[in-house]
C-alpha positions as a Markdown table, in Angstrom:
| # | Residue | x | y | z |
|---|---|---|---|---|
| 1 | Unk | 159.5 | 98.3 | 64.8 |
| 2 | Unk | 157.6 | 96.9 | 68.1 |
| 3 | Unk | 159.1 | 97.5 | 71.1 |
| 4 | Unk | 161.5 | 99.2 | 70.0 |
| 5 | Unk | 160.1 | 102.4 | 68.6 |
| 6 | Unk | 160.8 | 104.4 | 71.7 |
| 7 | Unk | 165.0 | 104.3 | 71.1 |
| 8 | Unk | 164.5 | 104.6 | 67.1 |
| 9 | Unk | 164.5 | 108.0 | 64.6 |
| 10 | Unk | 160.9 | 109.0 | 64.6 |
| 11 | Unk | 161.5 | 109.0 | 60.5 |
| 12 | Unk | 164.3 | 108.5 | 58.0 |
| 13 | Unk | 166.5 | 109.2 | 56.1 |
| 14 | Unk | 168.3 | 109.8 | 59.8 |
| 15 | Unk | 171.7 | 111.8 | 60.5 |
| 16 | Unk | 172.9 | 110.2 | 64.2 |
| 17 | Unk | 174.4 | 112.2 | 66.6 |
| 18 | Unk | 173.4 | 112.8 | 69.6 |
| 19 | Unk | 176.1 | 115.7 | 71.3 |
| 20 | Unk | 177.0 | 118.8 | 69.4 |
| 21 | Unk | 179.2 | 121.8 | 70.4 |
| 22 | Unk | 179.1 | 125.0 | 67.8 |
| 23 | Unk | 177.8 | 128.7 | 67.1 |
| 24 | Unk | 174.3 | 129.7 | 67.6 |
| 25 | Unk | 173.5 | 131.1 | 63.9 |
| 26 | Unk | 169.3 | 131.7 | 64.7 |
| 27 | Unk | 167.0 | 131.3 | 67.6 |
| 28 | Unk | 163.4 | 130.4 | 67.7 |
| 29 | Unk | 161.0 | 132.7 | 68.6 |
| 30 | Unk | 160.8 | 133.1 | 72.4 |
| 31 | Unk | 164.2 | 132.2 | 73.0 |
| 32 | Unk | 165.8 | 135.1 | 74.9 |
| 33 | Unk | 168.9 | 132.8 | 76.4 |
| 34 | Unk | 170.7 | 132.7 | 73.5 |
| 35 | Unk | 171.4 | 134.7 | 70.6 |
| 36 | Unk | 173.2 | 134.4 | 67.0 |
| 37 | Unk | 177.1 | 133.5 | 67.9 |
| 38 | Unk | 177.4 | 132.1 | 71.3 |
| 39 | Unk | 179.6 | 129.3 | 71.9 |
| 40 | Unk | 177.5 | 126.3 | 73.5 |
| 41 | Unk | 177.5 | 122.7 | 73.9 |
| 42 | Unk | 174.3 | 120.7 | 73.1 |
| 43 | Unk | 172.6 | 117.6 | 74.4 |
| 44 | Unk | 170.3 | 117.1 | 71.2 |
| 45 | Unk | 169.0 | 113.3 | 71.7 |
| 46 | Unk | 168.9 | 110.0 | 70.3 |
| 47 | Unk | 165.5 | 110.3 | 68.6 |
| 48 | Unk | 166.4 | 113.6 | 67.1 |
| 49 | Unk | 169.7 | 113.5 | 66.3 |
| 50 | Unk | 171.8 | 115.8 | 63.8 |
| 51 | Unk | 175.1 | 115.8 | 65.2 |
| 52 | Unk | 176.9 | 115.0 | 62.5 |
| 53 | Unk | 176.1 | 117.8 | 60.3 |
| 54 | Unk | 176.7 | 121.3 | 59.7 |
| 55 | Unk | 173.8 | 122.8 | 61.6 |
| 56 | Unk | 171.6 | 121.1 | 63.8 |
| 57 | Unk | 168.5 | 122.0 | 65.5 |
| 58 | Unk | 169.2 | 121.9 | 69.4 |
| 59 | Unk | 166.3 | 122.9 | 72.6 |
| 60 | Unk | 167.0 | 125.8 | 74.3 |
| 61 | Unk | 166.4 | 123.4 | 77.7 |
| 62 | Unk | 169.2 | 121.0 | 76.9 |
| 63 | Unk | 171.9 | 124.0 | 75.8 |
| 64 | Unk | 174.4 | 125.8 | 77.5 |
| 65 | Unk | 176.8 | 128.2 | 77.1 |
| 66 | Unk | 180.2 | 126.9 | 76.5 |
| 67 | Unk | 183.1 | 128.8 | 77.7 |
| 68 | Unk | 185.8 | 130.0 | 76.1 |
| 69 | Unk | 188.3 | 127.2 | 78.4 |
| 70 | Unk | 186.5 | 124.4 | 77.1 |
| 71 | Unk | 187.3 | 123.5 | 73.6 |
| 72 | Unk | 184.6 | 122.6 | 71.3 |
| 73 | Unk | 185.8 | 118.7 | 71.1 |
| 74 | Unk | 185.7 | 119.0 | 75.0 |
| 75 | Unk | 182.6 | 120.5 | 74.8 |
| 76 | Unk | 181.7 | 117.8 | 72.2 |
| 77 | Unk | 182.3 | 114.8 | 73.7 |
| 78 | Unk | 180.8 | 116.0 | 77.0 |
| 79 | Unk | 176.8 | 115.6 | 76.8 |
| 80 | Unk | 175.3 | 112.4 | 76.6 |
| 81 | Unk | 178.1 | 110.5 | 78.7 |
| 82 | Unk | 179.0 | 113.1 | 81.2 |
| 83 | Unk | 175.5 | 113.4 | 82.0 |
| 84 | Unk | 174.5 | 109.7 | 82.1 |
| 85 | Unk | 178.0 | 109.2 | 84.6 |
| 86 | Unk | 176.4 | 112.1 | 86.8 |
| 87 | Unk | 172.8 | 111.2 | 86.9 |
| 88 | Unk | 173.9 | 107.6 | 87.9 |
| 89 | Unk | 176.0 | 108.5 | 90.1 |
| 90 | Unk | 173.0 | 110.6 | 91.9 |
| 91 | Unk | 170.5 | 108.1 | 91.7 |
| 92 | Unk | 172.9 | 105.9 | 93.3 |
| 93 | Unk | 172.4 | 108.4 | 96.1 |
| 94 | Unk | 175.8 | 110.1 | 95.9 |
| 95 | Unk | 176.2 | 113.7 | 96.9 |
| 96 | Unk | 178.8 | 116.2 | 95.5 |
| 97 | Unk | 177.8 | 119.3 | 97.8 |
| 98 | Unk | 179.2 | 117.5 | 101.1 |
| 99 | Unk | 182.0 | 114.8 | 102.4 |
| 100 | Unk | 178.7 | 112.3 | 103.0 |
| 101 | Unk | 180.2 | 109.9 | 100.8 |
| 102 | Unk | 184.0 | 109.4 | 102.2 |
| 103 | Unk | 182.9 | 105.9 | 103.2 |
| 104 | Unk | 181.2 | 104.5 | 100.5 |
| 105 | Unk | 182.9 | 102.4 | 97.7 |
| 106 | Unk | 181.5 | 102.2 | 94.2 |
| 107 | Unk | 182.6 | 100.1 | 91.2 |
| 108 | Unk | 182.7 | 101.4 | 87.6 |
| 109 | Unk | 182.5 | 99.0 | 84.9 |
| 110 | Unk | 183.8 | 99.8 | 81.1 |
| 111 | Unk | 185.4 | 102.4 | 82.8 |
| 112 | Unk | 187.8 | 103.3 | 79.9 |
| 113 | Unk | 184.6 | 103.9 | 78.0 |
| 114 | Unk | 183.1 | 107.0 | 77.1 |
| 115 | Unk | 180.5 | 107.2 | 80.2 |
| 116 | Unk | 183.0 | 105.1 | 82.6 |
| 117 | Unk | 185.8 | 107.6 | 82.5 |
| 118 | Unk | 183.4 | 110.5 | 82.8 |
| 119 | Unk | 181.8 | 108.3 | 86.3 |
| 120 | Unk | 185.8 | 107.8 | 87.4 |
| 121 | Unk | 186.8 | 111.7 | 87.2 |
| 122 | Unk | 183.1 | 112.4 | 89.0 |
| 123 | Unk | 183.0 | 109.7 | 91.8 |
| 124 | Unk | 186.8 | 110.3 | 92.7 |
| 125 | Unk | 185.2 | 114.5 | 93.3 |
| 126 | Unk | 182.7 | 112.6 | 95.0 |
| 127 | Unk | 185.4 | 111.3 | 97.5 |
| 128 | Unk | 184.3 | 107.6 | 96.9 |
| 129 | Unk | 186.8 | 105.1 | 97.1 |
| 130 | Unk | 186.8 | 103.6 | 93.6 |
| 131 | Unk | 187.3 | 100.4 | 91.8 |
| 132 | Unk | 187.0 | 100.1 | 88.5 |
| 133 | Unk | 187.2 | 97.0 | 85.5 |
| 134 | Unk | 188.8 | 98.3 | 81.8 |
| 135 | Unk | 191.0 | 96.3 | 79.6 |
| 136 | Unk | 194.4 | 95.7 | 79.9 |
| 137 | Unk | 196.0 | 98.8 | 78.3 |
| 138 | Unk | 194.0 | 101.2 | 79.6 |
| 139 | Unk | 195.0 | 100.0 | 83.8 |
| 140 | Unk | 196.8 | 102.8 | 84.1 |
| 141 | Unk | 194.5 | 105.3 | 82.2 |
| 142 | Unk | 191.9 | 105.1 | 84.5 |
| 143 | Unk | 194.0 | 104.4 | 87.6 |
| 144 | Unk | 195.6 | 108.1 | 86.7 |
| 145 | Unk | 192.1 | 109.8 | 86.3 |
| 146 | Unk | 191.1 | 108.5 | 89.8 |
| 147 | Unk | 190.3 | 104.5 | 90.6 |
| 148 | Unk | 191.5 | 103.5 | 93.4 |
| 149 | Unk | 191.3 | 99.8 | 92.5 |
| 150 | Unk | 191.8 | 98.6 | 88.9 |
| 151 | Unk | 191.4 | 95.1 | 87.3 |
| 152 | Unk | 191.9 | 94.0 | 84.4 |
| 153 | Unk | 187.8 | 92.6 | 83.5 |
| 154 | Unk | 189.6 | 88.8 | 81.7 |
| 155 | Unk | 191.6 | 88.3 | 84.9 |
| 156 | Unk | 190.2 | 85.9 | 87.4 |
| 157 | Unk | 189.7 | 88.9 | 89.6 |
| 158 | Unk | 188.4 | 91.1 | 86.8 |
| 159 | Unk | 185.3 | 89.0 | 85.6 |
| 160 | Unk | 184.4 | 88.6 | 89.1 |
| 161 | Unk | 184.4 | 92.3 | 90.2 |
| 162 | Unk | 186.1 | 91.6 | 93.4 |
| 163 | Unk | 187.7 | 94.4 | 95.2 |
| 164 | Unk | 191.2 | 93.4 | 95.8 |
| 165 | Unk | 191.0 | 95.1 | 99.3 |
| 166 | Unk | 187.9 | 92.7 | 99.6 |
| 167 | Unk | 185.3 | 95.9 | 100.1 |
| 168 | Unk | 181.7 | 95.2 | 99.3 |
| 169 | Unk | 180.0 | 98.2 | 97.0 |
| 170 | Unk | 177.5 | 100.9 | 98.0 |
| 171 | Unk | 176.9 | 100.9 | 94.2 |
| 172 | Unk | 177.7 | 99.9 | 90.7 |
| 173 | Unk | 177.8 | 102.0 | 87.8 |
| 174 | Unk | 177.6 | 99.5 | 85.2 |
| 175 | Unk | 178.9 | 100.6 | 81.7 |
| 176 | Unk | 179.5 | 97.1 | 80.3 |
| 177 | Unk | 177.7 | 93.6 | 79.4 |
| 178 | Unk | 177.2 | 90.3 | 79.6 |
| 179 | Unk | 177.6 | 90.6 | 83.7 |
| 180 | Unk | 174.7 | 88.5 | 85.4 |
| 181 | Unk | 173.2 | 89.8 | 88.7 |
| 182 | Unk | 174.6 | 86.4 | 90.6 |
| 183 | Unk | 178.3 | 88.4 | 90.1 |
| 184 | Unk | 176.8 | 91.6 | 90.9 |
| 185 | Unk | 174.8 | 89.7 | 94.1 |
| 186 | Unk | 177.7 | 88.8 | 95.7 |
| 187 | Unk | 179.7 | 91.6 | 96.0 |
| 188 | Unk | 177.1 | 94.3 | 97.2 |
| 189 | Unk | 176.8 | 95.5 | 100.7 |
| 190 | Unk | 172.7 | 94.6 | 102.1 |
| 191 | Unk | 171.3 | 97.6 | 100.5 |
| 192 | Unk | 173.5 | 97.9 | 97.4 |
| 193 | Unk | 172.2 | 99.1 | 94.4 |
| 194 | Unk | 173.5 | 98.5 | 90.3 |
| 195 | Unk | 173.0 | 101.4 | 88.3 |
| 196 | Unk | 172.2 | 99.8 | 84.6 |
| 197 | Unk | 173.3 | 101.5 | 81.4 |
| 198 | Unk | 173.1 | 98.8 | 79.2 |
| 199 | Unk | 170.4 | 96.7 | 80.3 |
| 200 | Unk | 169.9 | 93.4 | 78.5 |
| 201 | Unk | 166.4 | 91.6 | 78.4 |
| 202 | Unk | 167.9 | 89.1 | 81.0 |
| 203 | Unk | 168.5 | 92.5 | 83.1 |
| 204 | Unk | 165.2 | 93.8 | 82.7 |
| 205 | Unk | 163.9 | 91.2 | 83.9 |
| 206 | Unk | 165.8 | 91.2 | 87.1 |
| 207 | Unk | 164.7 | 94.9 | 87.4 |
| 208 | Unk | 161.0 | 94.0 | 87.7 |
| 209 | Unk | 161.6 | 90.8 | 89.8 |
| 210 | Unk | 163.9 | 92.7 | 92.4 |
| 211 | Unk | 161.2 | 95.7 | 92.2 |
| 212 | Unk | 158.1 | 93.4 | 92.8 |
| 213 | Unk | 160.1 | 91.6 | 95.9 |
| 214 | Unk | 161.1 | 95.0 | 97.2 |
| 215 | Unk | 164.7 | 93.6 | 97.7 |
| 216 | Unk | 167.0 | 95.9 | 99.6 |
| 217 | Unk | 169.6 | 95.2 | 97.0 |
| 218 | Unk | 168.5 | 97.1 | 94.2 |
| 219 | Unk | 168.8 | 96.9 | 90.1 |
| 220 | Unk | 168.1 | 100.4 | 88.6 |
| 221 | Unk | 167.9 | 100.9 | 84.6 |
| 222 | Unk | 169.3 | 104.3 | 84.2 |
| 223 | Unk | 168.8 | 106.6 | 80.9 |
| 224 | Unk | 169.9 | 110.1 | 81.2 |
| 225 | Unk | 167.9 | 112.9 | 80.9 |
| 226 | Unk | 168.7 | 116.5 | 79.1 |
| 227 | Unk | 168.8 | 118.6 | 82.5 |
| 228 | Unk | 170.4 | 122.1 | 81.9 |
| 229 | Unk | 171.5 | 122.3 | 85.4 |
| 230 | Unk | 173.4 | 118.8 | 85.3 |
| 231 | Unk | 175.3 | 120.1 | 81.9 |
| 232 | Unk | 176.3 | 123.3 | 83.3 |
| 233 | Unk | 177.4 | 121.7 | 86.1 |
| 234 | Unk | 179.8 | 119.8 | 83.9 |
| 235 | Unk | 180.9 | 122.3 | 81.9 |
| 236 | Unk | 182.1 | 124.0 | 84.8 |
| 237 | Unk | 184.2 | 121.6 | 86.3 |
| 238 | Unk | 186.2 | 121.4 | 82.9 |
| 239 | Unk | 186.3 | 125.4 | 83.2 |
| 240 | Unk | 187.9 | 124.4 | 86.3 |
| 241 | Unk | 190.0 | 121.4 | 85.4 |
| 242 | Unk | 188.5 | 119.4 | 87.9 |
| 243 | Unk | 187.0 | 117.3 | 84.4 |
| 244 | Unk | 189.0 | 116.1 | 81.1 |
| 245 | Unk | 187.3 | 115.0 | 78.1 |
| 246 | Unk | 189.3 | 111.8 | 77.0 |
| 247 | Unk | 189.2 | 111.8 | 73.2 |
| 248 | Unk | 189.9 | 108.4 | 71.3 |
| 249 | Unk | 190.2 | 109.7 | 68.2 |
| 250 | Unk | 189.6 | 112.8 | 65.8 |
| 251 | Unk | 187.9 | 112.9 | 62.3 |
| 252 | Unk | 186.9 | 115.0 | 59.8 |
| 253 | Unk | 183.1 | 115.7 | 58.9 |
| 254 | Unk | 183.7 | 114.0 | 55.5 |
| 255 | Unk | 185.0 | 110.7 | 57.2 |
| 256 | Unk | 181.8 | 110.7 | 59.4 |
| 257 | Unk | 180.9 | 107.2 | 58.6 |
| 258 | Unk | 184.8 | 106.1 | 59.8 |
| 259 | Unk | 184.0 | 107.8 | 62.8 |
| 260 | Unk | 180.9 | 106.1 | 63.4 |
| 261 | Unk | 182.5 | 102.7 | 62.8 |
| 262 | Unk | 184.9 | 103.5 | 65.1 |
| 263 | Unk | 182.6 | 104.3 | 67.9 |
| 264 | Unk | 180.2 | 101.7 | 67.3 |
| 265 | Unk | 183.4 | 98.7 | 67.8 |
| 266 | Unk | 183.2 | 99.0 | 71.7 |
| 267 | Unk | 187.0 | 99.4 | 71.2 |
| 268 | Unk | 187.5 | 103.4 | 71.5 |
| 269 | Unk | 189.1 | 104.7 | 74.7 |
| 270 | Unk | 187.0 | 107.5 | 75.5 |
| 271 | Unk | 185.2 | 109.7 | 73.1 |
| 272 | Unk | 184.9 | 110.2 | 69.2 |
| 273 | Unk | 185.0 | 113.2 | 68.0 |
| 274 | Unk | 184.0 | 114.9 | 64.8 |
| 275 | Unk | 185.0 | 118.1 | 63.6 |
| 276 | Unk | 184.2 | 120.6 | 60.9 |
């Protein structure tokens, strides 16, 4: 496995699934924040996995309670992306405690995509001004949850990433691929910064070069982290309805595998979900 063992199941056979939302039905020993029958939503990992089952083994750390406003395919979909669209959104030095941000401008690649529409919906609560790249269809989808800007990422425009009020970005939240840093280059202030999601070995690359260098424009390679506080932050604001899960599409537990196809065709607009 080589370089890869890091992102891979530590053995097999494997059941993927890296968010869950369910009932507690037993706690470990030394676990007095939870008990048999909460409601709670789960980050539970790549490496570990177990979503897609009917019980699955979840850390204590990486669990909250879920409330009884948030619906467990809110609750569902929420984990993994939500947080990665947060934590990026922080380590491109964003706030969300103060107005600091009113004059910075970000763009959001992908963002009809599961993390993208999470990073719209945050960054407009943010008070950045927002442009974003999706497809065609969804234009008005992600305009609605927030974007300022949209463009369609085949137009001219689009596959450029230039804001059609001509603004240069504080920061990129890049959900997509197949973008070289020459495109991103161009359209950063002096001390921009790309926030990476999908880093390619090209991009990786240009991470260590721009590091070395100590370039004020900066290439970060983001992977989010399980942080309780971050997820109950989150399931807060769609307590509130200041956060909407988008869901793509619904399956049952037997059709797992459609599910999984589904997800895994870079076509779904917004999140998966899998129910029991």
């Amino acid at each position: 496995m080589g370089m890869l063992r890091p992102f891979l199941p530590p053995k097999f056979p494997f059941i993927p699934g890296k968010d869950a939302a369910g009932e507690v039905v037993e706690v470990g020993s030394g676990v007095n924040s939870f008990k048999a029958g909460d409601k709670v939503v789960s980050m539970l990992g790549m490496r570990n996995g177990g979503g897609l089952a009917e019980y699955a083994v979840a850390s204590a750390g990486s669990t909250v309670p879920r409330p009884p406003e948030v619906s467990p395919a809110e609750g569902a979909g929420l984990a993994t992306a939500g947080l990665t669209a947060l934590q990026a959104l922080k380590n491109a030095g964003f706030k969300f405690e103060d107005a600091s941000n009113e004059s910075s401008n970000v763009l959001i690649t992908a963002a009809s995509g599961g993390v993208g529409l999470y990073a719209v919906q945050l960054a407009k609560l943010a008070g950045l001004h927002i442009t974003a790249t999706c497809g065609a269809r969804n234009v008005e989808l992600v305009r609605g949850l927030g974007a300022d800007e949209v463009l369609d990422y085949k137009s001219p425009e689009g596959s450029g990433l230039k804001s059609p009020s001509g603004r240069k970005y504080h920061a990129v939240i890049h959900c997509a691929t197949g973008i070289g840093w020459s495109t991103f280059d161009s359209n950063l202030t002096s001390d921009g910064k790309v926030i990476d999601m999908t880093p390619s070995p090209k991009g990786v690359l240009t991470y260590v070069i721009r590091k070395v260098m100590l370039s004020r424009k900066k290439l970060e390679i983001l992977s989010s982290e399980p942080k309780e506080e971050d997820l109950k932050f989150l399931v807060g604001l769609v307590k509130e309805g200041k956060l909407k899960t988008v869901v793509d599409s619904r399956y049952p537990l037997e059709k797992a595998e459609e599910a999984w196809a589904r997800s895994m065709d870079g076509h779904a607009t917004g999140k998966v979900i899998v129910e029991m």
